[in-house]
N, C-alpha and C positions, 0 to 999 in steps of 0.2 A: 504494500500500500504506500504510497507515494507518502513523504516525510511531513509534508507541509500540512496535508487533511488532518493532521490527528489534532487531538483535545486533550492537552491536561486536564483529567478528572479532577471533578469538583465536587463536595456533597451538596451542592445549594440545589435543592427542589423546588424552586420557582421560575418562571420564564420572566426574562429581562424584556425578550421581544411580544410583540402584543401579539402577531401571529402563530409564529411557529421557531422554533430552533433545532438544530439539529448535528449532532457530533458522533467525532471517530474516535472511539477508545482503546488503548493498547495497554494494558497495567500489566507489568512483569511481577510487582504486587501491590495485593490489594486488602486494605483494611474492610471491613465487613457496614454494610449501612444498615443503620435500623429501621425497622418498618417504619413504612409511610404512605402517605397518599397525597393526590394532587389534583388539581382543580383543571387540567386540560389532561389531553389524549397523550399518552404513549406509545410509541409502536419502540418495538424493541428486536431487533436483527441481531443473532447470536453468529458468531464467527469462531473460536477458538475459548478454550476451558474450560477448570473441572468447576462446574457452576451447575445451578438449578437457580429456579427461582421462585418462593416460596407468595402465594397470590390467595390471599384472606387468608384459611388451613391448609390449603393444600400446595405440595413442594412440585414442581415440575421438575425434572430434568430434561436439561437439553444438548441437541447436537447440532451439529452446522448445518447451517440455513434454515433453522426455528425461528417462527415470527410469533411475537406475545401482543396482542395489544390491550391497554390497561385503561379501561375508561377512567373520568374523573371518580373519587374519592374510593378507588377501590384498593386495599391494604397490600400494601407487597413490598419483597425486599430481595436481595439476590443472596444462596446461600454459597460461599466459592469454600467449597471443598480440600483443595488444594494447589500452592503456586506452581506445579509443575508444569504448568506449560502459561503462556501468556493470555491475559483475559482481555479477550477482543469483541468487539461489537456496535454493531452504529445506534444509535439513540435519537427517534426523532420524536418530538415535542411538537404537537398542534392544539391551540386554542379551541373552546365549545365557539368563541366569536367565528372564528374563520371557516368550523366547520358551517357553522348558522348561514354565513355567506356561500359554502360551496351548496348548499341545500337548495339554498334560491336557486342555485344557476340549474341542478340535476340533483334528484335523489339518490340516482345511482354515486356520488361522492362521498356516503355516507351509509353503506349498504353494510359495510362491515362493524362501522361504530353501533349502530343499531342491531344488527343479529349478536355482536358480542355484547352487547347490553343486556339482551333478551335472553341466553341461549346459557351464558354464566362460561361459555365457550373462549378461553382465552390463547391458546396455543394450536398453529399451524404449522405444519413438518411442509418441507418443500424438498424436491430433490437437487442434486449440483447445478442443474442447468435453470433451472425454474429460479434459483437463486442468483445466479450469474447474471441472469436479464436484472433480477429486483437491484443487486449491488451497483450493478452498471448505473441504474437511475440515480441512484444514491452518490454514486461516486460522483455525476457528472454534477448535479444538485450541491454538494460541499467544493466541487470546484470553484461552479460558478461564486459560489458567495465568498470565498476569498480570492475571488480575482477582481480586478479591476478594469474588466476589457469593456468596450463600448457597448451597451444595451444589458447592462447584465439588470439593472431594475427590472428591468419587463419581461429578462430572461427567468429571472427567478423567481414566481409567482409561477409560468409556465412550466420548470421542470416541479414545483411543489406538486401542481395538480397533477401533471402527470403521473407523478409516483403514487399519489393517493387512489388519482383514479385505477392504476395499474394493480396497486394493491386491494380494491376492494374486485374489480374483476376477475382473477386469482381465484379470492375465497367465495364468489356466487358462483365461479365456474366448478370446484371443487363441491358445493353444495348440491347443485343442479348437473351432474355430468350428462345425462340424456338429455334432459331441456336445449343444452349448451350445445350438445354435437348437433342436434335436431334444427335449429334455430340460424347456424353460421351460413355466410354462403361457402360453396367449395373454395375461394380464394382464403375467404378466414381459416377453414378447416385445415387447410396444408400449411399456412405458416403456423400454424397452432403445432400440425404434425411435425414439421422440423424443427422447429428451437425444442422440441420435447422428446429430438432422437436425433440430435446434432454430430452423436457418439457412433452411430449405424451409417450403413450406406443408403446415400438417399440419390441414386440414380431415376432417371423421369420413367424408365421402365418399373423401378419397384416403387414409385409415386401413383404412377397409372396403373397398377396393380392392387394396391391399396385402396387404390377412391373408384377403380372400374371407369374411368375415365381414361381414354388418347392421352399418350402422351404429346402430341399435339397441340391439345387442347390445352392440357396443363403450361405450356411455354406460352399460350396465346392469351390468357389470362395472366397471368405473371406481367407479360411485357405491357399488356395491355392496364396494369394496376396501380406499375412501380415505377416501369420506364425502362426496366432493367432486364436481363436472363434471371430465371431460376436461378440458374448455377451461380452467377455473380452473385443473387440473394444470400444462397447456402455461404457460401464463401464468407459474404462479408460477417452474416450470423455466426458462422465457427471462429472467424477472425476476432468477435468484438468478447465472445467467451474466453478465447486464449488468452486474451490479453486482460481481461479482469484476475483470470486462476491466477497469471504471472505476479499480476500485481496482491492479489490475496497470499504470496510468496509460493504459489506451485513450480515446482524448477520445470524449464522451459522443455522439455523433451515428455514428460509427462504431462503440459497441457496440449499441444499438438497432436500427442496421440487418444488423449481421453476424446477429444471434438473432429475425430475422423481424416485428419489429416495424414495418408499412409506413410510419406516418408519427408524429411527434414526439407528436402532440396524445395520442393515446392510451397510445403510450410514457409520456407525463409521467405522465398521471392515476392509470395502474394502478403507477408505480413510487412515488408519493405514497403512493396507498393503503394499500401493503405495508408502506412501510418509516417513512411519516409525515412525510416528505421531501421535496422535489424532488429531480433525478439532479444538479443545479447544488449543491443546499444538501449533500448527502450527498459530495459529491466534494471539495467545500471545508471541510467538518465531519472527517473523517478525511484527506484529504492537504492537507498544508500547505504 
């Protein structure tokens, strides 16, 4: 994870900002926080250590890429078991105000604040790749706010929703799986199916095998969507997963090969290409 996102941990339980706040934490150790509660949302992205977290009576344990969200005034505390490995995880903080504002705009921004009100439901398991996409939001989200580049006020509002609306989509598609497949068109259904088997060979023969559709048809939609090939799609979607695993510290030979990529030489070329880089120069350019 690049050096510059991360947050010296704080114990202040209050939000400074009237919206939303949101940080990266790496504690090699950690002192222990006593129960509490708070007056806005937490969503809480588990990355690395021996942690649970303890929500009214009952202790969760978690593994990587667990998402908690904590409505307001509900009791909870993290219990860290032990320092053997580093306690990592992003923390993002949203106001009852700003949800009140995204409600106006769509109820769907607000889909999961509600069923995890309702449901006492506070813990969702994701797998590597389902996580990969959510971190990616998150990373670009903490970039923006400590850069300084031209439009980032109106950028940042834009990547909040994003990630909120992303993550309440998530957990209605996770609740609804027949509804969800039933409901896409076939252009939603394939990028659904690839970022969720990034890992397998997604050739347009075992695409149109899959859906009982031409492959044909599947490249004529595609270009017809994005502007692009399928195959550039697949591509740039294993490219943007490599490069979060790298950056979550996966050594570079074990993320290429976990997102389908057969062998290095083409891995390097097309990760150069995108990002103007090597996956060597880029791993060493942001972690130090």
């Amino acid at each position: 994870m690049k050096k510059r996102l991360q947050t010296q941990f704080s114990t202040r339980q209050y939000m400074l900002s009237r919206d939303f706040e949101i940080f990266y934490y790496s504690d090699p150790t950690m002192v222990q926080v006593a129960a509490h509660t708070h007056n806005y949302y937490e969503f809480y992205f588990f990355l690395e250590g021996d942690v649970s977290i303890c929500i009214e009576d009952t202790e969760y344990p978690l593994s990587y890429g667990d998402i908690l969200l904590l409505p307001p005034q509900v009791r909870h505390h993290a219990v860290i078991h032990s320092i053997s490995a580093p306690y990592r995880r992003f923390v993002f903080w949203i106001s009852q105000e700003y949800c009140s504002h995204l409600l106006d705009t769509s109820p769907n921004y607000v889909y999961i604040m509600q069923y995890v009100q309702t449901s006492k439901k506070y813990l969702f398991h994701n797998d590597k790749i389902a996580f990969n996409v959510i971190q990616s939001k998150i990373i670009r989200l903490i970039d923006e706010m400590k850069s300084d580049r031209f439009g980032r006020q109106a950028q940042i509002p834009l990547c909040v929703d994003d990630l909120i609306l992303h993550l309440n989509r998530a957990v209605y598609e996770q609740n609804h799986p027949m509804e969800y497949s039933e409901e896409k068109s076939l252009y939603q259904n394939l990028c659904t199916y690839i970022e969720q088997h990034l890992d397998e060979e997604l050739s347009l023969e075992k695409l149109a095998a899959e859906f009982y559709v031409s492959k044909y048809h599947i490249a004529h939609i595609f270009k017809e969507n994005i502007g692009f090939s399928i195959h550039q799609y697949i591509i740039k979607k294993r490219l943007a997963v490599c490069r979060d695993a790298i950056l979550s510290h996966a050594s570079i030979s074990e993320a290429y090969l976990m997102y389908g990529f057969k062998d290095y030489s083409s891995f390097f070329r097309a990760f150069k290409k995108e990002y103007g880089m090597s996956p060597k120069e880029y791993k060493e350019c942001f972690i130090p």
